[in-house]
C-alpha positions as CSV (number, residue, x, y, z in Angstrom):
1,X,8.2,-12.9,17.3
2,X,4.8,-11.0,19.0
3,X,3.3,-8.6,17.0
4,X,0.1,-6.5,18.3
5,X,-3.1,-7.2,15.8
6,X,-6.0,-5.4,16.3
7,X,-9.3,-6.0,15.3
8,X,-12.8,-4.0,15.4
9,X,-11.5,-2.3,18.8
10,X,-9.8,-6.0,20.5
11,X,-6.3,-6.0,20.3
12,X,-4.8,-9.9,20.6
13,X,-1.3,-11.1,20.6
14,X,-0.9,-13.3,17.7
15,X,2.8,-15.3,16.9
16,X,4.0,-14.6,13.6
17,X,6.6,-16.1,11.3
18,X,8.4,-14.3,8.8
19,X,9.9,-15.7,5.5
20,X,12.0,-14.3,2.6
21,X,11.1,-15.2,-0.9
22,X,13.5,-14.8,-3.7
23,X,12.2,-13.8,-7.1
24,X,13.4,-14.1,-10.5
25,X,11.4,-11.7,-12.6
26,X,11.1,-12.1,-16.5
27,X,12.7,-9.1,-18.2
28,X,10.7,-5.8,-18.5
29,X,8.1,-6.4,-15.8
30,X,10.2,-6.2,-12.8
31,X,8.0,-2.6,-12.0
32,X,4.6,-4.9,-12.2
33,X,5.6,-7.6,-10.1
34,X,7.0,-4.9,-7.2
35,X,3.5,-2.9,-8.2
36,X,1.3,-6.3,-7.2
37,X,3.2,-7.4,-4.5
38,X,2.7,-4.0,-2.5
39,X,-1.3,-4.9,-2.6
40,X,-0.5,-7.9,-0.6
41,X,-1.2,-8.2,2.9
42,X,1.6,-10.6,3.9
43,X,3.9,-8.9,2.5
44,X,6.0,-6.6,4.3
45,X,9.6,-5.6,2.5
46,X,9.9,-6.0,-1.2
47,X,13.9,-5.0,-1.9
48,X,14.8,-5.1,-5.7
49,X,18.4,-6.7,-6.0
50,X,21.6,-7.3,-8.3
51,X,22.8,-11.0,-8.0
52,X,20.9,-14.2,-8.9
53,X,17.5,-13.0,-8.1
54,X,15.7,-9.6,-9.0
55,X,13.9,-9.6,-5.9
56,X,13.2,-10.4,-2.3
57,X,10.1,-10.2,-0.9
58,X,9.3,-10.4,3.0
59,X,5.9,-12.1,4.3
60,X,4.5,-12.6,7.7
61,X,2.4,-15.6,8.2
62,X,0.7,-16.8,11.7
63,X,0.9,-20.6,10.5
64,X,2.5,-22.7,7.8
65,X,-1.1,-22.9,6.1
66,X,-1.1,-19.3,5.6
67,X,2.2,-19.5,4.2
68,X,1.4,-22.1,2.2
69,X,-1.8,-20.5,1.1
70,X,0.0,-17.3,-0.1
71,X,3.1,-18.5,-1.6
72,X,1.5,-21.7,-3.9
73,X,-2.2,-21.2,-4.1
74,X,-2.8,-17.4,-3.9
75,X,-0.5,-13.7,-4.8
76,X,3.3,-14.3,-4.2
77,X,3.8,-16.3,-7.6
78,X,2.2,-13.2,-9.7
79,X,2.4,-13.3,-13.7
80,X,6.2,-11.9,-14.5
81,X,7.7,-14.1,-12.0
82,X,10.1,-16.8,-13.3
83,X,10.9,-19.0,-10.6
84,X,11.2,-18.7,-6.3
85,X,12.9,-19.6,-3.6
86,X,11.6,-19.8,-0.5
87,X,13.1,-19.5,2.8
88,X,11.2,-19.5,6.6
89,X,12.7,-17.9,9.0
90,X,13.8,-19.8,12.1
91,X,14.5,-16.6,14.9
């Protein structure tokens, strides 16, 4: 997938990758977790859901650093948050 990035006046092509991360949220902060998520960059679709997980979450990453960067060292795994699933999106 393309997507157009501009920056100070350039506009580039960059790839992306997209990948869905499923969320369990502990009980009573589901509003907080949505809340920090939407300050993320990455992160493009947060859906709250009934089923096994609370919610899914949708980032967009250029490589599997930045994915990796997000997901274990940095703001997708935000206090609240139980356990995740992560799955990268092949096409």
């Amino acid at each position: 997938m393309l997507s157009k990035v501009t920056n100070k006046k350039e506009s580039i092509l960059k790839m992306t990758q997209a990948a869905y991360i499923l969320l369990n949220v502990q009980s009573g902060m589901l509003e907080k977790v949505q809340e920090g998520l939407k300050h993320i960059v990455e992160v493009t679709e947060v859906y709250a859901v009934y089923g096994i997980y609370d919610l899914i979450v949708k980032i967009e990453f250029g490589t599997m650093d930045e994915l990796k960067n997000q997901v274990l060292n940095n703001n997708i795994i935000l206090e609240g948050v139980k356990n995740s699933m992560t799955m990268i999106c092949v096409n």
